[in-house]
PATORKOL-278428 format. One record per residue (C-alpha): x negated, y negated, z negated; residue in one letter. Coordinates in steps of 0.1 Angstrom, whole numbers, padded with zeros to 4 digits, always signed. Each point is the difference from the previous one (the first is absolute). Example, Ala and Ser with C-alpha at 12.3 -4.5 7.8 and 13.67 -1.06 7.14 Angstrom:
// residues 2
-0123+0045-0078A
-0014-0034+0007S
END
This chain:
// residues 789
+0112+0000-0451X
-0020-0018+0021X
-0009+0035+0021X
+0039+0007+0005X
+0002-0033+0015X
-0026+0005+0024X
+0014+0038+0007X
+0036-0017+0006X
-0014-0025+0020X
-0019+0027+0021X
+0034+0022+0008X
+0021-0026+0008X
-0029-0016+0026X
-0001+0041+0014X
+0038+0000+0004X
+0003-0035+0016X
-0031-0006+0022X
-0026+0013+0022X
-0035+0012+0004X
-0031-0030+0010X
-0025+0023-0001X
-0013+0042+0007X
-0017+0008-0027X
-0010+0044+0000X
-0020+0013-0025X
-0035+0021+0006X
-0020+0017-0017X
-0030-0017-0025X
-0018+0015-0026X
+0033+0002-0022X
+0020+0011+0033X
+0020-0029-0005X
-0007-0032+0022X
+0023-0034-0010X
+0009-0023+0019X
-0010-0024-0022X
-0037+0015+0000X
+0004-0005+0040X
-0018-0034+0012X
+0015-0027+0025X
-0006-0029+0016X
+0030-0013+0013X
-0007-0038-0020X
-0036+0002+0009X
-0012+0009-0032X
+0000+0038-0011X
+0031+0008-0021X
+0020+0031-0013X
+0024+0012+0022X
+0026-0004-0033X
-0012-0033-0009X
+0001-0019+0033X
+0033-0017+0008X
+0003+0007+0034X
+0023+0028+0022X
-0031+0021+0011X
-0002+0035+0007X
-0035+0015-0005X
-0010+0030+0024X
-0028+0020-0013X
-0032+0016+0024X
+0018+0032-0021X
+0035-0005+0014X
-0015-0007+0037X
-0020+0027+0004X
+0025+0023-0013X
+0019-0004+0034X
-0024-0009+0020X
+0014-0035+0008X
-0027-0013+0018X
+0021-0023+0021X
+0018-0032-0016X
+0034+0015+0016X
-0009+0031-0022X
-0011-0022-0031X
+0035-0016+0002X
+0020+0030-0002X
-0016+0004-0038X
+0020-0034-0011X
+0039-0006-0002X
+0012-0028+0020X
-0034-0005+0025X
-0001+0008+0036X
-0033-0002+0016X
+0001+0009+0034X
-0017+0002+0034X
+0024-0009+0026X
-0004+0003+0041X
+0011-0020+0026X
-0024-0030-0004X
+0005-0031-0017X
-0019+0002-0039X
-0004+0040+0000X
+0013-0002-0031X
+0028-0009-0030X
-0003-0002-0037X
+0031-0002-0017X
-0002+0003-0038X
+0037-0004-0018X
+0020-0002+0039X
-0026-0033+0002X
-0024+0003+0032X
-0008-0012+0036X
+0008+0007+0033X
-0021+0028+0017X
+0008-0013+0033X
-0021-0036+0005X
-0036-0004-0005X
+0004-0037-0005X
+0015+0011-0039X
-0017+0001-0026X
+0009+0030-0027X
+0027-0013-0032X
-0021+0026-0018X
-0036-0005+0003X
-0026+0025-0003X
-0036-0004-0025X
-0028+0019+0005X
-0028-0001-0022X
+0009-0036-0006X
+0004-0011+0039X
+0032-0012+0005X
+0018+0018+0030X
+0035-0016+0017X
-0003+0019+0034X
+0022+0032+0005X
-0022+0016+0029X
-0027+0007-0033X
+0021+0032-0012X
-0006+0017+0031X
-0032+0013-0010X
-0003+0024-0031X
-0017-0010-0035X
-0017+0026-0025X
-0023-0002-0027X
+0021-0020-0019X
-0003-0005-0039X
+0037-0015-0005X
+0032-0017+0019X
+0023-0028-0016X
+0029-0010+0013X
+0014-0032-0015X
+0037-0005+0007X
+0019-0031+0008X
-0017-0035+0008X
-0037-0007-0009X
-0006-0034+0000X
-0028-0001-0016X
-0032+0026+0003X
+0000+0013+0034X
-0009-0026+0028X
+0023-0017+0019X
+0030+0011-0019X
+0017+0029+0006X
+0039+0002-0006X
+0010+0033+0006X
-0030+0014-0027X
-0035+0014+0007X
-0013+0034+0004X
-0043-0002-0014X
-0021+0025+0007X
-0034+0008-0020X
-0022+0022+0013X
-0026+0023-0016X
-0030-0019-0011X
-0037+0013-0007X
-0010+0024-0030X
-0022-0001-0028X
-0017+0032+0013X
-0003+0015+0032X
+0037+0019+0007X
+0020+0006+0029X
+0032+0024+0016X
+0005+0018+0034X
+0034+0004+0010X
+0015+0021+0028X
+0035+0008+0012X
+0027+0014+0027X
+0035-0009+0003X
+0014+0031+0021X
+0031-0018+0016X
-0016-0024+0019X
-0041+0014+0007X
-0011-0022-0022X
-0035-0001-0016X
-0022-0024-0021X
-0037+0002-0022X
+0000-0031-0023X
-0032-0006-0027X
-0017-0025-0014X
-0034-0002-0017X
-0005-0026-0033X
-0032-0009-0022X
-0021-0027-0009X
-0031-0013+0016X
-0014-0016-0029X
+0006-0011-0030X
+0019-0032+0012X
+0014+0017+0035X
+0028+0023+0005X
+0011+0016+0034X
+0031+0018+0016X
-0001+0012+0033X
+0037+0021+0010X
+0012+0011+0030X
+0030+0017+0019X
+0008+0021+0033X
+0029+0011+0012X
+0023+0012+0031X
+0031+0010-0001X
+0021+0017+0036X
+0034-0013-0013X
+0034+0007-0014X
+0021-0011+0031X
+0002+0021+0027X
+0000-0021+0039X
+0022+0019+0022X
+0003-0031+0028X
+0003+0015+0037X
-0012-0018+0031X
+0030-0028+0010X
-0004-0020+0030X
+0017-0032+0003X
+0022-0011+0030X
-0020-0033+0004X
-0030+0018+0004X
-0004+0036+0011X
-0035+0000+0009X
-0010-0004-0036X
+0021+0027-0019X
-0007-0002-0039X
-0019+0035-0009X
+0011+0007-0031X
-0014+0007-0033X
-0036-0005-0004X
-0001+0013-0036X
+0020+0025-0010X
-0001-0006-0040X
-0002-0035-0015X
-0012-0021-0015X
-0035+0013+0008X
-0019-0019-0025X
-0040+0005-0002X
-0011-0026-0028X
-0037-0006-0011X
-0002-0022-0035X
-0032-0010-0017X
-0005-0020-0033X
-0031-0018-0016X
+0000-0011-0034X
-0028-0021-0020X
+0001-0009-0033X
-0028-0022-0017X
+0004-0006-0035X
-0035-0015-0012X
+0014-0013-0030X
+0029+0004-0027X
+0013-0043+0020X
-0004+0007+0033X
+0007+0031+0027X
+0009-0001+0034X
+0019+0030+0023X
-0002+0001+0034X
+0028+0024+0022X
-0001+0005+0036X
+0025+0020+0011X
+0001+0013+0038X
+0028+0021+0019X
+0006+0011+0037X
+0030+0019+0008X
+0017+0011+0035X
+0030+0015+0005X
+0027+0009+0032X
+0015-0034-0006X
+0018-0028-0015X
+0034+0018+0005X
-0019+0032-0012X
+0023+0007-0034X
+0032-0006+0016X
+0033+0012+0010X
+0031-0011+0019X
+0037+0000-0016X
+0028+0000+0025X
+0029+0021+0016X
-0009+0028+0023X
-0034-0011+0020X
-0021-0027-0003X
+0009-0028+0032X
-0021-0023+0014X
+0008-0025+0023X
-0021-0008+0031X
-0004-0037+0005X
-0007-0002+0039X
+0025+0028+0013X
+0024-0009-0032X
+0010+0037-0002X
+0000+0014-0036X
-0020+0029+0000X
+0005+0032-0022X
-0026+0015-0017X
+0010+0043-0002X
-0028+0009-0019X
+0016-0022-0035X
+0019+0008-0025X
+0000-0032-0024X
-0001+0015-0029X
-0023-0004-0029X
-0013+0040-0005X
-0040-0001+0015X
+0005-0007+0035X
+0000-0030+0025X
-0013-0005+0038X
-0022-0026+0003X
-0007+0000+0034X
-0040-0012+0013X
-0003-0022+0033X
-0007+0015+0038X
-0042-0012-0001X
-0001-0012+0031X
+0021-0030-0008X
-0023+0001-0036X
-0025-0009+0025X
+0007-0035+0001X
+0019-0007-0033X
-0026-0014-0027X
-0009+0018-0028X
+0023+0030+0008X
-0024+0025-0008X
+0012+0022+0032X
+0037-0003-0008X
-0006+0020-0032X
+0010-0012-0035X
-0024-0012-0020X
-0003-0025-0028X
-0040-0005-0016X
-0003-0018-0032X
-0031-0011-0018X
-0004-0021-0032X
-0026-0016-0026X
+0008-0011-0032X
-0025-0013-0026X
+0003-0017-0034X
-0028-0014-0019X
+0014-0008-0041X
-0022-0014-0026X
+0005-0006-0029X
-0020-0022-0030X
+0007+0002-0035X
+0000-0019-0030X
+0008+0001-0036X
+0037-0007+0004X
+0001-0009+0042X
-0004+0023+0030X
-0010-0020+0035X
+0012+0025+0028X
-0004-0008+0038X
+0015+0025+0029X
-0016-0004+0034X
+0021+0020+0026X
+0000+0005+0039X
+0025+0025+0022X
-0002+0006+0037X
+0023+0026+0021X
+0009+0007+0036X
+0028+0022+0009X
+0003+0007+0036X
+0017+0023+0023X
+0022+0009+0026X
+0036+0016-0008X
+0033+0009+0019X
+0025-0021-0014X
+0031+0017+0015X
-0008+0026-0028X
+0010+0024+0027X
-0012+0020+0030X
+0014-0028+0019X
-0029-0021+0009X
+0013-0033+0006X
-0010-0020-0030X
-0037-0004-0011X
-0024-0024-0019X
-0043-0002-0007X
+0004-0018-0033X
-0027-0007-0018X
+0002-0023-0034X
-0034-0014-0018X
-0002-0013-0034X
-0026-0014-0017X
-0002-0020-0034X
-0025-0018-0025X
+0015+0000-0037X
-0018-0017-0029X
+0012-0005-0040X
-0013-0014-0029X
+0017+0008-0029X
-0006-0011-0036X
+0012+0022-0033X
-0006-0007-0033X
+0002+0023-0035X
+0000-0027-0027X
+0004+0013-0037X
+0030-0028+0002X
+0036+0000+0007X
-0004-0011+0034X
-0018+0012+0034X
-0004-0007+0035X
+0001+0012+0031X
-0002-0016+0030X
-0019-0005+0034X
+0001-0006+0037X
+0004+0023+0035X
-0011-0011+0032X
+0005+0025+0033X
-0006-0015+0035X
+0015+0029+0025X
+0003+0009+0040X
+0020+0019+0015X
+0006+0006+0040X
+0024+0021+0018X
-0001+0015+0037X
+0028+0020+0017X
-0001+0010+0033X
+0035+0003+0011X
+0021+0022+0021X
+0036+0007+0008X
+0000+0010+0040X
-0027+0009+0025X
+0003-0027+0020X
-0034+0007+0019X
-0037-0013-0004X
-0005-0037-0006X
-0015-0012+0033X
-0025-0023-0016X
-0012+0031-0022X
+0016+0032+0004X
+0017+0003-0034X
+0032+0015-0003X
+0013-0012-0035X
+0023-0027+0002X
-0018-0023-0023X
-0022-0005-0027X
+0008-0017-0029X
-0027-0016-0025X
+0005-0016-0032X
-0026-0019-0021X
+0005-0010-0038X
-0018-0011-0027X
+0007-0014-0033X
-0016-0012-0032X
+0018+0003-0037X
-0016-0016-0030X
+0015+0007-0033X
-0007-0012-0043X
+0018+0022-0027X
-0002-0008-0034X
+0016+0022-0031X
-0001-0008-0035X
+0006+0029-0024X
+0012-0016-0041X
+0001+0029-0025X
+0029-0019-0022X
-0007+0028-0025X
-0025+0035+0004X
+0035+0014+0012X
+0013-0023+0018X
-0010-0013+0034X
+0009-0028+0022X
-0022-0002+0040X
+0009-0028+0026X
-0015-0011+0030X
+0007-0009+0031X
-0022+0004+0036X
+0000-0030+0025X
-0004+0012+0041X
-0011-0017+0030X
+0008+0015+0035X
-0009-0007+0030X
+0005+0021+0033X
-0008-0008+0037X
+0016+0023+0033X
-0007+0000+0035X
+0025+0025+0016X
+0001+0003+0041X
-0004+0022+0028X
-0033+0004+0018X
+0009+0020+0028X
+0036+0008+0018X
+0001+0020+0024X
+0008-0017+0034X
+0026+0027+0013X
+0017-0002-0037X
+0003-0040-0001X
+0036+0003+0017X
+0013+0016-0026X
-0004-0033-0019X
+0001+0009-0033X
-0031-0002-0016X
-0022-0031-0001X
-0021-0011+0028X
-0038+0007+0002X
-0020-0022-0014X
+0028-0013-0024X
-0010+0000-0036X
+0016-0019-0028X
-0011-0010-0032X
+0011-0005-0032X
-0009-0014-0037X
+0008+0010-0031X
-0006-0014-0037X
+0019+0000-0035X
-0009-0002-0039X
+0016+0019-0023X
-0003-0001-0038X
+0014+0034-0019X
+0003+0000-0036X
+0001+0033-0023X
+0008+0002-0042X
-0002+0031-0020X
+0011+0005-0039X
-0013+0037-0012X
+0002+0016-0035X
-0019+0026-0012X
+0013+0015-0027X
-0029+0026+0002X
-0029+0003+0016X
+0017+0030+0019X
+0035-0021+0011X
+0003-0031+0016X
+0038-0017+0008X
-0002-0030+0025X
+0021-0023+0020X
-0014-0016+0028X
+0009-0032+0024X
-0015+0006+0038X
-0004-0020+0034X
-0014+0012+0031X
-0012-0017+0033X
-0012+0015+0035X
-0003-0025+0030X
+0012+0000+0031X
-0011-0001+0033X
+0008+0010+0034X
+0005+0031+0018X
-0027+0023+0020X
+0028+0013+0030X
-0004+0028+0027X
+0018-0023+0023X
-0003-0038+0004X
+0035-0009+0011X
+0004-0027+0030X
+0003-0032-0017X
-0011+0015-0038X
-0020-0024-0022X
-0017+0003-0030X
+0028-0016-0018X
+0024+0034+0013X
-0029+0020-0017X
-0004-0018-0035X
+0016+0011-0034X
+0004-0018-0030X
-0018+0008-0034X
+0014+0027-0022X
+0005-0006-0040X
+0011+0022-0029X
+0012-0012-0037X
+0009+0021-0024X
-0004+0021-0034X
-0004+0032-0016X
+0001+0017-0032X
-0018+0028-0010X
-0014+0024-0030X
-0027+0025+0005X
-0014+0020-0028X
-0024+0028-0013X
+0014+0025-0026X
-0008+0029-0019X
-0033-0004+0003X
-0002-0004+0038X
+0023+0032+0008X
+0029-0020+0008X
-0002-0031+0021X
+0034-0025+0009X
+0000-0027+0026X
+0032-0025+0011X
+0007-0025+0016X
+0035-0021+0013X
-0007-0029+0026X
+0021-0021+0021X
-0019-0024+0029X
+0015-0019+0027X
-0022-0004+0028X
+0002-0030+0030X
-0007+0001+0033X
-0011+0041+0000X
-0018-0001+0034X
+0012+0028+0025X
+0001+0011+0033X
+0020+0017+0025X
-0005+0015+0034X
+0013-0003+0029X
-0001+0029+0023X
+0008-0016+0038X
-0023-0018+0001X
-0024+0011-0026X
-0004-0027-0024X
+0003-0010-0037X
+0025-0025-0018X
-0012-0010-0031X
+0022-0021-0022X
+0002-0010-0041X
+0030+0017-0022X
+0011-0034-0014X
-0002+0022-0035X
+0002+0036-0014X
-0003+0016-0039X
-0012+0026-0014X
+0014+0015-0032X
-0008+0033-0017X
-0015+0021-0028X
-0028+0023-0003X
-0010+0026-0027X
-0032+0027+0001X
-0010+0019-0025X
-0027+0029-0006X
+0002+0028-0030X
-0032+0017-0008X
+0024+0027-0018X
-0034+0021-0007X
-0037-0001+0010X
+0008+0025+0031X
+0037-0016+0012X
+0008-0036+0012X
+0035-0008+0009X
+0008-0034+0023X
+0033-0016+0002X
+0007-0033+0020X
+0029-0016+0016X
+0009-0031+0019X
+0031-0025+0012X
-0006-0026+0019X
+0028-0025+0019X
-0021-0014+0027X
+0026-0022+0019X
+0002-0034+0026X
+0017-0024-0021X
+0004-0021+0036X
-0011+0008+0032X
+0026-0010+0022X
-0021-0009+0032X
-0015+0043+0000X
-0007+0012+0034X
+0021+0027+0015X
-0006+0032+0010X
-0006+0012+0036X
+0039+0004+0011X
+0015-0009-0030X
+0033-0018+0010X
+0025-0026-0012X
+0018+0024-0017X
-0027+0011-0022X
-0011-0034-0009X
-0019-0011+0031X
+0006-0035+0007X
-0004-0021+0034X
-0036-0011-0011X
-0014+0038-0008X
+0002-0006-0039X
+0017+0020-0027X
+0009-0008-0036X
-0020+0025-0023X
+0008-0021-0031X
+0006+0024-0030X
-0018+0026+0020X
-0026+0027-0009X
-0036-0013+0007X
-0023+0025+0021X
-0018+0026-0013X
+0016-0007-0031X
+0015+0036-0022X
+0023-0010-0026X
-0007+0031-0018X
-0037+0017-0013X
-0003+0031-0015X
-0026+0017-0011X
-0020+0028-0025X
-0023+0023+0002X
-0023+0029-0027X
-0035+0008-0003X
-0013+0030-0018X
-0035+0008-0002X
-0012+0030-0019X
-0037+0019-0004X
+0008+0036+0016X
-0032+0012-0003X
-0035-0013-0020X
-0005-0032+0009X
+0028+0001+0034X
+0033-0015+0000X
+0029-0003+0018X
+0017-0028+0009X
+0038-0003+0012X
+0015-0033+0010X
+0035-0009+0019X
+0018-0028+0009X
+0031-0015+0011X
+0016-0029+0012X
+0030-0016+0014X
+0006-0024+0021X
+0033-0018+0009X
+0011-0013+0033X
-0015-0032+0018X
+0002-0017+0031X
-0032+0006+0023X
+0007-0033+0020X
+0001-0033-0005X
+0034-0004+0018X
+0019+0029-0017X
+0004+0019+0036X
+0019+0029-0012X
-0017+0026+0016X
-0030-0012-0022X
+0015+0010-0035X
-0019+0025-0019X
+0019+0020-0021X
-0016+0012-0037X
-0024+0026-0004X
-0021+0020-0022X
-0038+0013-0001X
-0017+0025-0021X
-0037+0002-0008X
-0018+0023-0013X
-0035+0011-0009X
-0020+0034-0012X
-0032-0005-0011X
-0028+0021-0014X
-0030-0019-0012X
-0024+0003-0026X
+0005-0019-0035X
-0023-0025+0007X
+0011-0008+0038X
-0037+0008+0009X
+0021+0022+0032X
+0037+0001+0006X
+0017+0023+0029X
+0037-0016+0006X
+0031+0009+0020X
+0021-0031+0003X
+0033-0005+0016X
+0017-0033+0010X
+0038-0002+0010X
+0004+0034-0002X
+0039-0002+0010X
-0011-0015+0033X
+0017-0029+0000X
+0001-0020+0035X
+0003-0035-0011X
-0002-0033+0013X
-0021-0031-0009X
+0005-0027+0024X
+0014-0007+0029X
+0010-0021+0033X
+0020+0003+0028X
-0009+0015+0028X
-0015-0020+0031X
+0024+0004+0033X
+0019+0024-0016X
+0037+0004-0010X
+0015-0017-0028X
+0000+0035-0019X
-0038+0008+0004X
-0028-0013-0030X
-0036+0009-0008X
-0003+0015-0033X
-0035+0001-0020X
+0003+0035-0019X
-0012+0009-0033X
-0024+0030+0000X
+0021+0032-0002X
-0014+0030-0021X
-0035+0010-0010X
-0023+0022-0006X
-0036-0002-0012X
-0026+0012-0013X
-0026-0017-0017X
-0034+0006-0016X
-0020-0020-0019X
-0036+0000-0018X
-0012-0024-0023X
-0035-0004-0013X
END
């Protein structure tokens, strides 16, 4: 009896909710790999991917490789509901958006709704996905708030990455591929052993370069206001034009069952043709851009706005690169460079664990880009952003033979971050004073200190029955110095930026505390049912702007914290003996104060503002069928109703009028509106088959589909950035031997070719029509080798 209850109870949870986790079985020793064998951390202590009580999709080193998602954008596309993507244009680099919930890409003053873990270091700046990851043992994703585990706080959910530690014996892989579309080519290896009895080491690294999958067909333009510096067209003729260079160290000392310490460096240094290098422009007919001193609206012939591989992205004339900082020659050009470290250790007793994390990141993104996002060049920017942080936990987590444990501890992270952009809009000649031609130079200077204590008590009420509460306490604090340190002298008339030498300041601090309770049952070891009561918290700030308006303070750039509250309910389990695995979830959170931010294209700058609130509601379900040893089948499908409850003061769009909701101060109502980047609808499922064809060879098969509703690309629902549904297909042929000591693979990735948009903004001095789309990588093809030893 008790078994058709928990078989009822299973159905009915498949018919009415959804999916909090991706769960895809491998092959073991038995060919059959449960979910509930697989190990996660996402309460900071490890737990069965069945058992824990938490929305969390597991990606396996398995399912990563098997695509060759080497890039977080690409690690994304394995989950329902989570877009991870590299954005151009400035601002963060970046958005995460997990369940329509995310962050601007647009301002580097904003700190990600969805943070990002690696290796225990505690990540909340976008610009970090830029560069690629590999190596890596395991991805969670936890959905919804996370109050409690992962730093500051982190509303929107958390996407931890563990990388590939040391091994018992010396072992290692060499990878190599080519993706034929876009010239591109990477090796990849690593090499792992000990060094003693006590030491471990890992030393991996990663090359790649890739021509691009957008063609650059700008033409030479010359502007009215200046004819003696015509634009000379495109300086690449594919983009992006990544070359990348990663390098990881790993150390693991373990000189006794209590005590072992890992130290992870991790290194990358990546160039490419440009901030603006993955993008596209959506209007009618041919791009326009207006130039500012002549006020004529130029045409650019050689566009097509249209989202199918093509833009013009015009470089500048190099004699007026001459002058103009950091403008490597008029070419675009964006260099970026990062460190990240993390130092855990950890010291055991009988029944408590002592854990401390010691972490430090540093990147600088600079470069030079034509912001018309034309062959027009009238609108450019040398931006560079820096960011630099010092994180530090101790945690405490005890395993008493009792009905009640703890877990609990404190963060501390003391961060920097400083912005330059040199400006320009119109040649309006050489400075006298020094010859530069940009019209100003804009620097920001911010740093802040957070200091949080989180505390969770876990009270087994029976050995199936489980009741966790806690709650984490947060203390922010963030300073800003925003001003211009040059202005040109033959641009001052134009009045609209501040003056030289004008720099304001600002101060920000709040507490916050943010509760979280959690009632699970486990009927079996292999099920778990649980309902769960969530808060979130993310500060607030101020603004990092292209453009500091005449008479703009700090107080014009601040927003207000953003909070969640909400629940979920959800059933996960592990049946017929690991072949079948079923994950739900339902959950419904209201969030206040969801900090976004609008551009303005005329002049180029940002308008950030709170949506007074917004909800999400929906359902998830994913399940996996290991129908035999050879054959898995994958099924999973999502709704979600991401919507402003009230946002009544919304900026408008560029030439949205009265009629169309517009009012006298520039603000729409987008109350009961979609949020961005938020698909109502997920679907997806997918086969692998994997067979022995000859001896000890197999072939492997894999495809994969998905589908993705419709969602609004900007902030301000501009029309012209709606992007319709669409599907991808994946697909893999492997040969390897049994034992993966080689593997020879053919992989394809949206093999229907699907243009696609990610984000988006209006476009600088252009017409109301015209935005800049980030595009999703269109189809392909690769093929990859690989030796392990």
């Amino acid at each position: 009896m008790r078994s058709g209850i928990r078989s009822a109870l299973a159905l009915g949870l498949m018919v009415t909710t959804a999916t909090p986790l991706w769960v895809e079985a491998a092959h073991a020793q038995d060919n059959v790999y449960a979910a509930d064998e697989i190990i996660v951390t996402a309460r900071k202590r490890d737990e069965t991917l069945v058992q824990v009580p938490v929305a969390i999709s597991a990606v396996s080193a398995a399912d990563i490789n098997r695509y060759a998602a080497t890039d977080l954008g690409k690690i994304g596309q394995l989950i329902p509901q989570v877009i991870l993507a590299k954005t151009g244009g400035g601002g963060a680099g970046a958005s995460f958006s997990i369940r329509g919930i995310g962050s601007s890409a647009l301002d580097a003053g904003i700190d990600q709704t969805v943070s990002l873990n690696l290796d225990g270091l505690q990540l909340s700046r976008g610009r970090l996905i830029t560069q690629s990851f590999f190596d890596i043992a395991q991805v969670e994703v936890l959905k919804g708030p996370q109050a409690l585990f992962f730093g500051k706080n982190s509303p929107g959910g958390v996407v931890s990455l563990r990388t590939n530690g040391p091994t018992k014996e010396l072992a290692g892989y060499a990878r190599a591929g080519y993706e034929f579309r876009a010239n591109e080519r990477f090796v990849e290896g690593a090499v792992s052993g000990p060094l003693s009895d006590t030491l471990g080491f890992r030393v991996a690294a990663r090359a790649s370069k890739m021509d691009g999958y957008i063609k650059n067909v700008a033409g030479p333009i010359t502007l009215p206001s200046d004819p003696t510096m015509p634009g000379v067209g495109a300086a690449h003729s594919r983009d992006p034009g990544t070359k990348e260079v990663l390098g990881r160290v790993t150390l693991a000392w373990n000189p006794s069952s209590a005590f072992d310490a890992t130290l992870k460096v991790f290194g990358a240094k990546l160039k490419d043709n440009g901030e603006t290098s993955g993008t596209e422009l959506l209007c009618q007919g041919n791009s326009r851009t207006l130039d500012l001193l002549s006020l004529t609206m130029l045409t650019d012939p050689y566009s097509d706005c249209k989202l199918n591989g093509k833009r013009t992205l015009g470089a500048f004339n190099p004699n007026l690169a001459a002058n103009y900082p950091r403008s490597n020659g008029g070419v675009p050009e964006t260099k970026y460079h990062s460190i990240l470290g993390s130092m855990t250790m950890n010291y055991r007793t009988d029944a408590v664990t002592f854990t401390s994390v010691t972490g430090y990141w540093n990147y600088k993104n600079d470069g030079f880009d034509n912001f018309a996002f034309d062959s027009i060049p009238a609108v450019a920017g040398a931006n560079m952003d820096k960011s630099s942080a010092f994180t530090q936990e101790l945690r405490v987590n005890t395993t008493l033979d009792g009905s009640l444990n703890f877990n609990g501890g404190v963060y501390y992270e003391n961060s920097k971050r400083d912005t330059r952009g040199h400006g320009f809009i119109g040649d309006v000649g050489p400075d006298p004073r020094n010859g530069q031609v940009n019209n100003w130079t804009l620097n920001s200077h911010n740093k802040g200190e957070a200091w949080s204590v989180y505390g969770q008590l876990i009270y087994n009420i029976t050995p199936e029955i489980e009741l966790a509460g806690g709650a984490r306490y947060t203390h922010e604090k963030k300073r800003t110095q925003v001003g211009n340190s040059f202005v040109n002298e033959n641009f001052a008339p134009f009045a609209f930026t501040a003056g030289e030498g004008q720099f304001t300041t600002g101060h920000f601090s709040d507490n916050n505390v943010s509760p979280e309770v959690t009632l699970s049952w486990h009927p079996d070891t292999h099920s778990t049912l649980y309902a769960a009561y969530k808060t979130g918290y993310k500060s607030g700030g101020f603004s990092n702007p292209s453009i500091l308006s005449l008479g703009q303070t700090t107080a014009d750039l601040g927003f207000k914290p953003e909070k969640a509250n909400g629940g979920e309910i959800g059933y996960k389990a592990s049946m017929m003996g690991g072949r079948l695995m079923i994950n739900s979830a339902i959950y419904r959170y209201k969030f206040k104060g969801l900090q976004l931010t609008s551009f303005n294209p005329s002049p180029p700058s940002f308008t950030i503002r709170n949506a007074a609130s917004a909800r999400t509601t929906g359902i998830e379900v994913d399940t996996s069928y290991q129908a035999t040893n050879e054959l898995q089948i994958r099924l999973a499908a999502a709704y979600n109703r991401a919507k402003y409850l009230s946002f009544p003061a919304a900026p408008c769009y560029a030439g949205q009028t009265l009629a169309q909701g517009c009012t006298a101060a520039n603000t729409q109502d987008l109350s009961g509106t979609a949020l961005v980047r938020a698909p109502k609808v997920n679907l997806t499922g997918g086969v692998t088959y994997d067979t022995p064809v000859t001896g000890d060879i197999n072939l492997g098969l894999s495809a994969d589909a998905n589908y993705t509703s419709g969602y609004w690309l900007l902030e301000n629902q501009n029309p012209v950035g709606w992007q319709k549904g669409f599907a991808r297909l994946n697909a893999t042929v492997r040969l390897h031997q049994a034992d993966d000591t080689w593997e020879l693979a053919l992989i394809g990735r949206n093999l229907t070719n699907k243009w696609y948009g990610i984000a988006g903004a209006e476009k600088p001095f252009g017409t109301p029509d015209a935005v800049w789309v980030n595009v999703g990588r269109p189809r392909e093809l690769m093929v990859q080798g690989t030796v392990r030893f």
